[in-house]
Structure formats: structure tokens, C-alpha cells
C-alpha positions as CSV (number, residue, x, y, z in Angstrom):
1,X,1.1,-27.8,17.5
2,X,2.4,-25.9,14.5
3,X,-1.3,-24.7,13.5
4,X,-1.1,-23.2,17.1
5,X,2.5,-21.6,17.1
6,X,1.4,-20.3,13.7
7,X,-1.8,-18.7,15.3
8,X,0.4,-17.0,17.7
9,X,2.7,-15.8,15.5
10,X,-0.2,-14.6,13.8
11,X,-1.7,-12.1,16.6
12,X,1.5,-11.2,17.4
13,X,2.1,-9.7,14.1
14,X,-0.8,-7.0,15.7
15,X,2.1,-6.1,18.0
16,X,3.3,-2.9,15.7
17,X,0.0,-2.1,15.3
18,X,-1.2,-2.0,19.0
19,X,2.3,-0.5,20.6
20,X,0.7,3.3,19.3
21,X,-2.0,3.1,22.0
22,X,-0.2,2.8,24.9
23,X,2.6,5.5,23.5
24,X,-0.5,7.8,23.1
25,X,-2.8,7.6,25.9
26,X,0.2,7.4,28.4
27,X,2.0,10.4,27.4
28,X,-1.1,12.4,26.8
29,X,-1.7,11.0,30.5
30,X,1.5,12.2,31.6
31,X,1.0,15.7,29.9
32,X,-2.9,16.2,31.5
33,X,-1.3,15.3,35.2
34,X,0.7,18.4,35.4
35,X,-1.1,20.9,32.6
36,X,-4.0,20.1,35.0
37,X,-2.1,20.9,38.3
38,X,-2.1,25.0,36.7
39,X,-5.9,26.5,38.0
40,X,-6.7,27.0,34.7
41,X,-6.0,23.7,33.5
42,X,-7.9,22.4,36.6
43,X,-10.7,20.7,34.7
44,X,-8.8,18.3,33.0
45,X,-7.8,16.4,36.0
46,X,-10.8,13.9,36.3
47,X,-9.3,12.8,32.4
48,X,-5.8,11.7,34.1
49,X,-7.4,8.8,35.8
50,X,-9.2,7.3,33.1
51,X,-6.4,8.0,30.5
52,X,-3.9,5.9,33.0
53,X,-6.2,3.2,32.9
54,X,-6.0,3.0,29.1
55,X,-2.5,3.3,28.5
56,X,-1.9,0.5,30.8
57,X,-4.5,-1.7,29.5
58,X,-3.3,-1.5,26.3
59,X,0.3,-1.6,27.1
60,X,-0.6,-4.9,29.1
61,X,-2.1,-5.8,25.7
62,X,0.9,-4.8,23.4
63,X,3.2,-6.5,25.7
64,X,1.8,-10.0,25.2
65,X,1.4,-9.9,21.4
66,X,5.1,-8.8,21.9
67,X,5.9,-12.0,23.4
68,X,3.7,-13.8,20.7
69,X,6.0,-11.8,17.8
70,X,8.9,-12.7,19.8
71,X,8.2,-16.8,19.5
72,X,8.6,-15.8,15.6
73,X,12.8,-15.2,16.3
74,X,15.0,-13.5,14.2
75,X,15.9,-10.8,16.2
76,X,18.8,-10.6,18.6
77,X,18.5,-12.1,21.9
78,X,20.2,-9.4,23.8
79,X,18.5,-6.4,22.3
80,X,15.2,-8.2,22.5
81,X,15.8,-9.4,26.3
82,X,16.5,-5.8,26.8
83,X,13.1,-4.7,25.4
84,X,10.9,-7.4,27.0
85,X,11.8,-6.4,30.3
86,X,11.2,-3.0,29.3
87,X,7.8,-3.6,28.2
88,X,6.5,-5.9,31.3
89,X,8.2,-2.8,33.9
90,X,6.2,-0.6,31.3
91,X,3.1,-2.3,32.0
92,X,3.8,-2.4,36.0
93,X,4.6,0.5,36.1
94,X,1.7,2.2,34.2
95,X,-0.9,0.1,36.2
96,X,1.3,1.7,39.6
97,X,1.2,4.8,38.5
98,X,-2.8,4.8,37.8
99,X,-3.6,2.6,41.3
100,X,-1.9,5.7,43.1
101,X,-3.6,8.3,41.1
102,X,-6.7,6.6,42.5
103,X,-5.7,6.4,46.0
104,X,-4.1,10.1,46.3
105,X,-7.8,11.2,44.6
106,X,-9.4,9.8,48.0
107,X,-7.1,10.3,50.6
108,X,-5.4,13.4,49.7
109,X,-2.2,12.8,50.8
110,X,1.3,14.2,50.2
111,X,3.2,11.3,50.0
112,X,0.8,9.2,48.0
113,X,1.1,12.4,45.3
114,X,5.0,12.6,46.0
115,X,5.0,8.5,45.3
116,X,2.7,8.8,42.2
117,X,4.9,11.6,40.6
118,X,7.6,9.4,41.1
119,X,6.0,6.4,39.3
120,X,4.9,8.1,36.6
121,X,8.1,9.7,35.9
122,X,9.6,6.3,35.7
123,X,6.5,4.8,33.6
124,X,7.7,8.0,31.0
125,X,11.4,6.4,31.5
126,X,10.5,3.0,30.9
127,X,8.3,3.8,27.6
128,X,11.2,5.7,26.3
129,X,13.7,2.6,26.6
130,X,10.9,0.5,25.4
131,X,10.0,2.4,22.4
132,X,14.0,2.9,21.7
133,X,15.2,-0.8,21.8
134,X,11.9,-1.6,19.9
135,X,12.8,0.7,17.1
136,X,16.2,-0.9,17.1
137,X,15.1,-4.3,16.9
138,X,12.3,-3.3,14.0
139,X,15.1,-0.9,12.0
140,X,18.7,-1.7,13.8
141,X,20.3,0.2,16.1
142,X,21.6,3.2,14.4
143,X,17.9,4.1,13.3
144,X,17.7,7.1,15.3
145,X,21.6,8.1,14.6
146,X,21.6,7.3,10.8
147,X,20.9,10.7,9.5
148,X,21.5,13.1,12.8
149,X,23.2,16.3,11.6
150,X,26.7,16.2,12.3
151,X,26.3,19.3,15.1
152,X,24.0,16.9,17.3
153,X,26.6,14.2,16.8
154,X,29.2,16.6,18.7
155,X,27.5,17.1,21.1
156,X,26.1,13.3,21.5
157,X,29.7,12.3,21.3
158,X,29.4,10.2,18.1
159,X,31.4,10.0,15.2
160,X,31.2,13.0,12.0
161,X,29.8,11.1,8.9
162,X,30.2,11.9,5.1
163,X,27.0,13.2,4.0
164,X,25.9,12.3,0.3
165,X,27.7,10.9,-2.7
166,X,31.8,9.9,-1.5
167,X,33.2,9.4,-4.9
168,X,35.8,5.9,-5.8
169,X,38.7,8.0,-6.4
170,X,40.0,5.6,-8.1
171,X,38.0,2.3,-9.9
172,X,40.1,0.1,-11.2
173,X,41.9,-0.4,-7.7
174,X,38.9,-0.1,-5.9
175,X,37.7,-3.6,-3.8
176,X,34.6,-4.4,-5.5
177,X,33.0,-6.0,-2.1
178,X,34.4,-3.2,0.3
179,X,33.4,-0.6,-2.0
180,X,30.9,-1.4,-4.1
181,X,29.1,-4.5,-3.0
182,X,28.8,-3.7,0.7
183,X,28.0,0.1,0.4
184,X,24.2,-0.9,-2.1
185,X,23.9,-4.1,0.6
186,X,24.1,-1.6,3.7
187,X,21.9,0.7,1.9
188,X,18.8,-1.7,0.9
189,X,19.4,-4.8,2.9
190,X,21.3,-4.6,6.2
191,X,18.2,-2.5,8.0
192,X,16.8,-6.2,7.9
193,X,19.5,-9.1,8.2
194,X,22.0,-7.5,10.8
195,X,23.2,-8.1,14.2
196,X,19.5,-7.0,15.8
197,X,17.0,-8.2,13.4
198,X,18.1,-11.4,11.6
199,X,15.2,-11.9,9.1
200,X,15.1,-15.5,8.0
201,X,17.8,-16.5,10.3
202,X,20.1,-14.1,7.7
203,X,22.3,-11.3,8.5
204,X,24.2,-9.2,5.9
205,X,26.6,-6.6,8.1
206,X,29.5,-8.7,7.8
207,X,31.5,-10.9,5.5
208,X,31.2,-13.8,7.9
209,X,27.5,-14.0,8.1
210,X,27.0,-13.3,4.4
211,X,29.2,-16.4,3.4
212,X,26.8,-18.2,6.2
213,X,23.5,-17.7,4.8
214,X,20.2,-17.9,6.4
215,X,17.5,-20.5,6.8
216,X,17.4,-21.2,3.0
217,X,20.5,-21.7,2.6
218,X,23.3,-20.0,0.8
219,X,22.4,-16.3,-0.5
220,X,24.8,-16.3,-3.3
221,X,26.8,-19.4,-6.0
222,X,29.5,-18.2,-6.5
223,X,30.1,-17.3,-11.0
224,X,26.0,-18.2,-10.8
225,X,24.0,-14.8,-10.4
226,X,21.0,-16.2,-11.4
227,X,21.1,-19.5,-9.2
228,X,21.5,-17.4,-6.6
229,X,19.1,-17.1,-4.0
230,X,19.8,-13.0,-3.2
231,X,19.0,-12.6,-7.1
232,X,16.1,-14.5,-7.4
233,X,14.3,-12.6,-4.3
234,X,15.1,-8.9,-6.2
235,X,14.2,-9.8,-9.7
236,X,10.6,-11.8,-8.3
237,X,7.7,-9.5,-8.4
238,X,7.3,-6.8,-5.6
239,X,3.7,-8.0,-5.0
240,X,5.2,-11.6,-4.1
241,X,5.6,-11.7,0.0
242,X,9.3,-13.3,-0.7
243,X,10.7,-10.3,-2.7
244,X,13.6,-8.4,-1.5
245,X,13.5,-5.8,-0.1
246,X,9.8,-6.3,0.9
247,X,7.0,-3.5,-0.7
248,X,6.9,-0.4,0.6
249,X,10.8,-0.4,1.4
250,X,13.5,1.4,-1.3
251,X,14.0,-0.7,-4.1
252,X,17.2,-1.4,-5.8
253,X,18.2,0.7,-8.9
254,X,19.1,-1.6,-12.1
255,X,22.5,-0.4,-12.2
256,X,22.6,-1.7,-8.8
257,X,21.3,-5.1,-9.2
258,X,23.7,-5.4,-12.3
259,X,26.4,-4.4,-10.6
260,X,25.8,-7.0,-7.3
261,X,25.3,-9.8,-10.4
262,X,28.3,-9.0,-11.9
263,X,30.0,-9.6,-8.1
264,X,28.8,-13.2,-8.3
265,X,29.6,-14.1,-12.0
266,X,33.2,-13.0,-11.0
267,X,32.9,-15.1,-8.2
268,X,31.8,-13.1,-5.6
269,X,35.2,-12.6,-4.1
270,X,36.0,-10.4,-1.5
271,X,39.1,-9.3,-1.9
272,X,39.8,-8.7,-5.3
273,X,39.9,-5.1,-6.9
274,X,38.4,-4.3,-10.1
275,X,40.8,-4.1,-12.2
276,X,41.2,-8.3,-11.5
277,X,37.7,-9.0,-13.1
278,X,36.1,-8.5,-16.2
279,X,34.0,-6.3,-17.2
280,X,31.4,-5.6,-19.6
281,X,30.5,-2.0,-21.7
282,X,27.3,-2.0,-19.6
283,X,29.4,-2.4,-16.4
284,X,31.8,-0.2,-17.3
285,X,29.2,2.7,-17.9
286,X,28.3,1.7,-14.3
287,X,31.6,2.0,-12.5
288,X,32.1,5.3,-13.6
289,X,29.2,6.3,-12.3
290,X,30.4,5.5,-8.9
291,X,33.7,8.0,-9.4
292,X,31.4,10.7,-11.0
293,X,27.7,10.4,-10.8
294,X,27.5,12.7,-13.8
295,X,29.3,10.8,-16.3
296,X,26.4,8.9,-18.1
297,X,23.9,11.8,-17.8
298,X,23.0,13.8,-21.0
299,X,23.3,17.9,-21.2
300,X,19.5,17.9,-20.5
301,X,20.0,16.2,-17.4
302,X,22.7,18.0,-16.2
303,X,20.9,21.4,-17.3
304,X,17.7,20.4,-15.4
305,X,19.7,19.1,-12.1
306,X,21.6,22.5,-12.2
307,X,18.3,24.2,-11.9
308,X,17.9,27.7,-12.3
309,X,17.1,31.2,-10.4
310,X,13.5,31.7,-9.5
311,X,11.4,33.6,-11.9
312,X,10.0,37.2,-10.9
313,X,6.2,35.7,-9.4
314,X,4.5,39.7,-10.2
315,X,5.7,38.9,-14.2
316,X,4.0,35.4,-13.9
317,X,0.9,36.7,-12.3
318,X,0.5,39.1,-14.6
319,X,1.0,37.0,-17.6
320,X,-1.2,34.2,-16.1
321,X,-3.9,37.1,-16.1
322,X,-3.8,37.6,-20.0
323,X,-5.1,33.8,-20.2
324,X,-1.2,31.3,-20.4
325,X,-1.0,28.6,-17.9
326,X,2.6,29.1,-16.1
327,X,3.3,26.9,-13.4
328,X,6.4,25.0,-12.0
329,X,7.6,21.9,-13.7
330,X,8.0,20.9,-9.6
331,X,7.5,22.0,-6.4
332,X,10.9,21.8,-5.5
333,X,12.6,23.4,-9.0
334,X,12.4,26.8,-10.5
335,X,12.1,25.2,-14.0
336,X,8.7,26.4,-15.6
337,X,6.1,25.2,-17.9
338,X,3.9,27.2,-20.4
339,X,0.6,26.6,-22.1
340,X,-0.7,28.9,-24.6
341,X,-4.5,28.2,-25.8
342,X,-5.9,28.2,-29.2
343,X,-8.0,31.5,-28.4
344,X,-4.8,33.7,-27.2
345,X,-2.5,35.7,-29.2
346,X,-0.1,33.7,-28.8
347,X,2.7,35.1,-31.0
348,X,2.1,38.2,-28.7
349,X,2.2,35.8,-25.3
350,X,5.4,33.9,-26.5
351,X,7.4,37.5,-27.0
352,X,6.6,38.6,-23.8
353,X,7.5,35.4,-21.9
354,X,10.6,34.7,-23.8
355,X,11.6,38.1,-22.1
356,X,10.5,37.6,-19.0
357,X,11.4,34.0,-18.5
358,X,14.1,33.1,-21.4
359,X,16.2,30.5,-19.1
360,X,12.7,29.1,-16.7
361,X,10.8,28.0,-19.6
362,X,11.8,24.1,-20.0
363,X,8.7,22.8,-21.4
364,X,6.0,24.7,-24.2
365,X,3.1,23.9,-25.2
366,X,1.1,25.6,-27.9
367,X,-0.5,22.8,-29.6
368,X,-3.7,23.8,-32.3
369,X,-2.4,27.6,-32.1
370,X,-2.9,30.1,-34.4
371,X,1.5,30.7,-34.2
372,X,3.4,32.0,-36.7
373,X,6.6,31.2,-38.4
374,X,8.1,34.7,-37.2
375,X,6.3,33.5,-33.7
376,X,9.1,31.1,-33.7
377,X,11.6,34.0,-33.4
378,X,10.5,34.2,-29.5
379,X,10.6,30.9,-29.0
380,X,14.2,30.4,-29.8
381,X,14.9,33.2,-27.0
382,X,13.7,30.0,-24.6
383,X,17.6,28.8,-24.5
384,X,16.8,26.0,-22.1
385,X,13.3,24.8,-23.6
386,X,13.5,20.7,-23.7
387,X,10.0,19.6,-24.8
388,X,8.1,21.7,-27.6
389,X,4.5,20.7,-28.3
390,X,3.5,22.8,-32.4
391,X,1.6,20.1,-33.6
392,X,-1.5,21.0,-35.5
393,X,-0.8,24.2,-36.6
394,X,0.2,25.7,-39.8
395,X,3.8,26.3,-39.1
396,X,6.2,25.5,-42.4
397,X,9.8,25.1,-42.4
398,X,10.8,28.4,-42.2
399,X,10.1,28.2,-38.3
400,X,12.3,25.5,-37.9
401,X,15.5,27.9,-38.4
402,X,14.3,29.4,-35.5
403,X,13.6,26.1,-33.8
404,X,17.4,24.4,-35.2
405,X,18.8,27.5,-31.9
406,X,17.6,25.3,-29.0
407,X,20.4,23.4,-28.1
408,X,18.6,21.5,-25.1
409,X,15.6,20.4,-27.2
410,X,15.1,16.6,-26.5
411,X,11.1,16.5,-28.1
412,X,9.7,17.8,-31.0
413,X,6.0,17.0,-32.5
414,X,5.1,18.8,-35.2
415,X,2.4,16.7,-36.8
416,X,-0.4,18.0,-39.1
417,X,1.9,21.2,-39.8
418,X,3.2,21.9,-43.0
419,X,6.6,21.5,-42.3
420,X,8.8,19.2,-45.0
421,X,12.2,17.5,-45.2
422,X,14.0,20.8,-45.6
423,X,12.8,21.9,-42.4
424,X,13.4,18.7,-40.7
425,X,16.7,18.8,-42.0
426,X,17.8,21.8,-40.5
427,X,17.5,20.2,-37.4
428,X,20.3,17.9,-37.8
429,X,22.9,20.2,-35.2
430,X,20.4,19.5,-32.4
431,X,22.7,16.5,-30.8
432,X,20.1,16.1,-27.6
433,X,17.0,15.8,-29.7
434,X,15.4,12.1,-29.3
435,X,11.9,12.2,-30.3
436,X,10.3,14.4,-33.4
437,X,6.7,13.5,-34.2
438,X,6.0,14.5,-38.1
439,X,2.9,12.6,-38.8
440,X,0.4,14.0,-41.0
441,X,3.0,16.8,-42.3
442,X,5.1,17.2,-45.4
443,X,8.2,15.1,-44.5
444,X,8.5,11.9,-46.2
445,X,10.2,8.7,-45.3
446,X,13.2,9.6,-47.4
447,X,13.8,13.1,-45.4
448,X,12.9,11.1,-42.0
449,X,15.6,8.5,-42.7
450,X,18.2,10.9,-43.4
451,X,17.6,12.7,-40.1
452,X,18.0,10.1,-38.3
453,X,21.5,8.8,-40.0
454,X,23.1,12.4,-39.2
455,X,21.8,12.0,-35.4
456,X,21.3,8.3,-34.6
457,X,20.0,8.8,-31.4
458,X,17.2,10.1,-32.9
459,X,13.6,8.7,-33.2
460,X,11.3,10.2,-36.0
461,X,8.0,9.3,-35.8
462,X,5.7,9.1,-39.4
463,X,2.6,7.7,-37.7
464,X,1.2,4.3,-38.3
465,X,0.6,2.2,-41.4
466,X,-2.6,-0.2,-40.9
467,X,-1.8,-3.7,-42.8
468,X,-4.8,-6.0,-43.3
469,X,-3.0,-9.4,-42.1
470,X,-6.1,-11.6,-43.2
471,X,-9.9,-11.1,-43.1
472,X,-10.1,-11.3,-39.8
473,X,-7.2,-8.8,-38.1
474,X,-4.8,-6.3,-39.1
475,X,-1.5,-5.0,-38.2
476,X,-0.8,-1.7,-37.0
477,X,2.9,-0.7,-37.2
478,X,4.4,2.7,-36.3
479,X,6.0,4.1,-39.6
480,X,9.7,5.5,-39.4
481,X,12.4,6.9,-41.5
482,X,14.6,3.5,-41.3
């Protein structure tokens, strides 16, 4: 008995796949009827018959693996009552409607046609419903409403909503399960566990059912995050069929995950604000977020969000026709990138594009170049450059006081060049620089460490020392200024 309830359950899990079919061939049905009813249209009409007949076979055949899916549960009985009986006058109807395209084809009569166009406007009516309380069940029942423009809701008579980011005005008396719990569970978890699809027996929407659980059990223990059965699910691989939410859906952010584990090591209460819990620095980085989403990002980040105007496209044709690559760091940004080759005069090409472009150019790459240390001078017209590719060319330190004027500059390599500690130094104002690859050049351990103590977010890479561990392996380790 349960290898055959499992079968079922098993072809109707085809249900999705199948419920296209009928949706296609019946419409396009409905659409040849009365484009073929215009003279010039007239040749399609022989098609109407046949298409009928396959949208209502394969309704007939969608509607029973829906009744397979349906022995599976989880979904609300009234919604799904609702769709069932729309599905079976679906397939009644669609058979109807083809039997009397049949007959008015042989007898020719005006009130078989006036009875089919009838039918077949109330097959359309029927699919509609169908394919609407479906979609609820599948995705809830504001699928469709979720992100209508507020001008459409007007005039559909729903409520306004608050589009993007509503800021906690203020955190510390904020309810964390009102506002900051429910708003990431409504946003990855409800679409699945609420009051018309109850995955697992579990639904989410409301504080009642949450403390209920599901068929497991228990979705949280209370001061035990990591004994708790919601917790598990997110941090258990996204391959694995029992991780939440499932593939292919939005996944939660990390700050989200650690913010819904801090809920339950305070005890996931539901009424306490958040100046009544403890918090950690990690946490605390968090919760501002939530009052200004900006308050953990870097300048870079801010810079590139802010975006820029759109370069003039004749100056990057043109330049693109002297032999740089220039193209956008993103389809949907203004933000440019710029390779220069080995066999270009490049101090020439960097001169004119730092005139034409000196706030699009965010990323520059001029790797193996024959540049110059007065080539430099150019570059540092590039105010809002962020990544800077000069390794392997015979740059000294001298073009690192033209370098020491990007403000924005977050990487640096410079490897194989001849630049030495006092160049590196003079980089020491840059506060958003992270990474700075000097391999291969003329800056020593000593120079990279002090670097890095006068900006300790910085990273300066040496290369890699290769230690021979014993005769049969060795150890390769990057080298740094520490």
C-alpha cells in the first residue's frame, strides 16, 4: 500500500509539467476559432478541431495527475477544493466545446455555432480560474499581486504598498520578531509554509503556526540555534533535497541566517525589543544595516552603487579604433573598463582616455606595457579607478606619486616592476586599498610590513616561498610583510 501511494504521488509530481499543454493548445484553439472566422484567416479553420481535441486530452490528462499530486497534502483544502473543480469543468468543458465544433462542422447550424461560442468562452473562463487558484496553491495567493505597481492596485481596489528598503527608524526599540524575524521569514519561507501551501504539514505566516511546527516537529529550541530544526535545513547543503529554501529558490544572505540564529539563542521571543537581548559586535554591524543599508559598505561600494553618467559612445568608438578594449563593467552600469595591449602606445591611449572618460574608468588594465613613469600622470586623472593591473612593466617608484592620487583604489599589482619600499610607502594615504601584489619587484619584507601597520586592512602580497618539508613534499606558503 505505501509502495502504491508513493507511485502515485510519483506521477503526479508530472502535474506542473503536463498543465502547459492544455494552457497552450486550448488558447491557441480559442485564438484560431475566431482569427479563422476573418476570410483571410479562412484556412486555418480545419486546425480548430484538431487543436480542441488536444487541449482537452491533455487537460483530462493534467487533471488526474492533479488528483495524484493532491493525495500528497499540504496544501489548503479550500483553495485546492476550489481548483479541482475547476480543473474537471475544465476538462468538461473543453471536450463540450470540441464535440460541438464537430457537429456545427456537419450540420451547419446557427444555434449549434451560437452554443459552441458559448462553451468555449466558458472553457477560456474556467482555464483562467484554474490556472489562478493553481498558481496560488503552488506560490500563495498574493503571487500575482506581490509586486503590481501601485497604479494597477488603484484601480484593482487593493491596498498601496511600500516599495523597496523601509528603514527601523529606530533599533534598539524595534520588536525583533515583528520586525526583523518575520520580515527575512516572509521573504524566503512563507511562499512555501502558509495558509495555501503547507509544505511538510508547516506553515510560517503566523506566530501561532510557527510555535506549532510541522510534521518534524518543532522548527526552533528555544536559546538552541543549532538544535534547531529551521537552522539545520539552511546551513545543510543546497544539493541535499531537505535544504531550505529548496535549489533554485532565493537563498538567505549570511547576515540573515545570523541574525534569525541570534532570535533563538535569545530565546526566540516574540515580544521583546532589542534593546532586551544581547548582542554581539557582529550583530550589531547587522542591525544597523536594517536602519541604513549603507552603514557597513566601504567608499568603493558606495562610489560604484552611485554609478555614474554615461560616457560619450562616438569617443569610445573612436578610441576602441586605435586598438584599447573599452567596454562596460555591466550591462546595467555606466562604470567602464579599459585594456591597453603591449603593442599600443599606451602612454598616448591613457592621456586621451583619462580626458575623455576621467570618472567611467573603474577598472585598468595595462599589464606587460611599454608605460612610463610620466604615463602615470594620466592615470591619476582616473579619480574613480578601483582595480589597477602595471604588473610586468618597468615602472619605478616615481609612478607611484602619481598612483598615491586615487583615492578609490582597492587593488594594486605591480609585480616584476622595479618599484621599491619608497614607492610602496607613499601609498600609505590610500585608506581603501586591500590588496597590492609586489612580487618579483624591489620591495622587501621590511617595507611590506610597514605598509601594512600604517593601513591594517591592507594585504601585501611578496609571492611564495617553496620549503622542502621532507624528501618527499614541500610546502608552499605565500610570503607577506607580517
Amino acid at each position: 500500500m505505501e509502495q502504491s501511494s508513493d507511485f502515485i504521488i510519483f506521477l503526479g509530481r508530472f502535474h506542473p509539467l503536463f498543465l502547459h499543454l492544455p494552457i497552450g493548445f486550448l488558447v491557441l484553439g480559442f485564438l484560431l476559432e475566431f482569427i479563422s472566422r476573418k476570410e483571410k484567416y479562412k484556412s486555418l479553420q480545419p486546425a480548430v478541431g484538431f487543436t480542441l481535441l488536444l487541449g482537452a486530452i491533455s487537460a483530462l490528462v493534467t487533471a488526474i495527475l492533479g488528483l495524484m499530486l493532491a493525495t500528497d497534502g499540504g496544501y489548503s483544502e479550500d483553495l485546492l477544493s476550489i481548483h479541482q473543480w475547476l480543473g474537471i469543468g475544465l476538462v468538461i468543458f473543453a471536450f463540450g466545446a470540441w464535440w460541438l465544433y464537430t457537429q456545427k462542422e456537419k450540420k451547419k447550424e446557427a444555434r449549434l455555432d451560437k452554443a459552441y461560442v458559448g462553451l468555449l468562452s466558458l472553457m477560456m473562463v474556467f482555464l483562467a480560474g484554474a490556472g489562478h487558484y493553481g498558481g496560488s496553491l503552488t506560490h500563495g495567493t498574493n503571487y500575482l499581486t506581490q509586486y503590481m505597481p501601485n497604479g494597477l492596485r488603484a484601480l484593482a481596489g487593493l491596498p498601496q504598498q511600500q516599495k523597496g528598503f523601509k528603514p527601523i527608524e529606530n533599533i534598539e526599540e524595534a520588536v525583533v520578531f515583528q520586525e526583523i524575524v518575520h520580515p527575512i521569514l516572509e521573504m524566503r519561507c512563507n511562499s512555501c509554509h502558509n495558509a495555501s501551501k503547507k509544505k511538510g504539514e508547516l506553515q510560517m505566516h503566523t506566530v501561532d503556526y510557527l510555535k506549532k511546527g510541522g510534521e518534524n516537529g518543532p522548527v526552533f529550541v528555544a536559546g538552541q540555534p543549532l538544535d534547531s530544526e529551521m537552522i539545520k535545513r539552511i546551513h545543510l547543503p543546497e544539493s541535499d533535497d531537505d535544504h531550505m529554501p529548496p535549489k533554485g529558490k532565493t537563498q538567505l544572505t549570511p547576515e540573515q541566517v545570523a541574525l534569525l540564529e541570534w532570535w533563538i539563542e535569545e530565546g526566540a521571543p516574540f515580544d521583546k525589543k532589542v534593546a532586551e537581548l544581547k548582542t554581539t559586535s557582529e550583530i550589531d554591524d547587522i542591525l544597523i544595516t536594517l536602519a541604513d543599508p549603507d552603514a557597513n559598505k566601504s567608499e568603493v561600494e558606495l562610489l560604484l552603487a552611485k554609478g555614474v553618467e554615461e560616457a560619450d559612445p562616438e569617443k569610445i568608438k573612436e578610441i576602441k579604433s586605435k586598438g584599447a578594449m573599452i567596454k562596460p563593467l555591466s550591462n546595467k552600469e555606466n562604470w567602464l573598463q579599459v585594456s591597453i595591449s603591449k603593442n599600443l602606445p599606451v602612454d598616448e591611449l591613457l592621456a586621451e582616455i583619462a580626458e575623455a572618460f576621467p570618472k567611467q574608468v573603474t577598472w585598468l588594465d595595462i599589464k606587460d606595457s611599454p608605460v612610463s613613469d610620466d604615463g602615470f600622470a594620466a592615470v591619476a586623472k582616473m579619480t574613480n579607478l578601483t582595480r589597477l593591473r602595471a604588473e610586468k612593466t618597468s615602472i619605478t617608484d616615481n609612478a607611484m606619486s602619481h598612483i598615491r592620487e586615487l583615492p578609490y583604489l582597492e587593488f594594486l599589482n605591480i609585480y616584476g616592476t622595479k618599484v621599491g619600499d619608497e614607492g610602496v610607502l607613499a601609498l600609505e594615504d590610500l585608506s581603501n586599498l586591500r590588496r597590492l601584489y609586489v612580487w618579483d619587484s624591489q620591495v622587501t619584507k621590511d617595507g611590506a610590513r610597514k605598509l601594512e601597520g600604517r593601513n591594517s586592512k591592507l594585504e601585501v602580497n611578496l609571492g611564495f616561498e617553496v620549503t622542502v618539508v621532507d624528501s618527499l613534499s614541500v610546502q608552499v606558503v605565500p610570503v607577506k610583510g607580517e
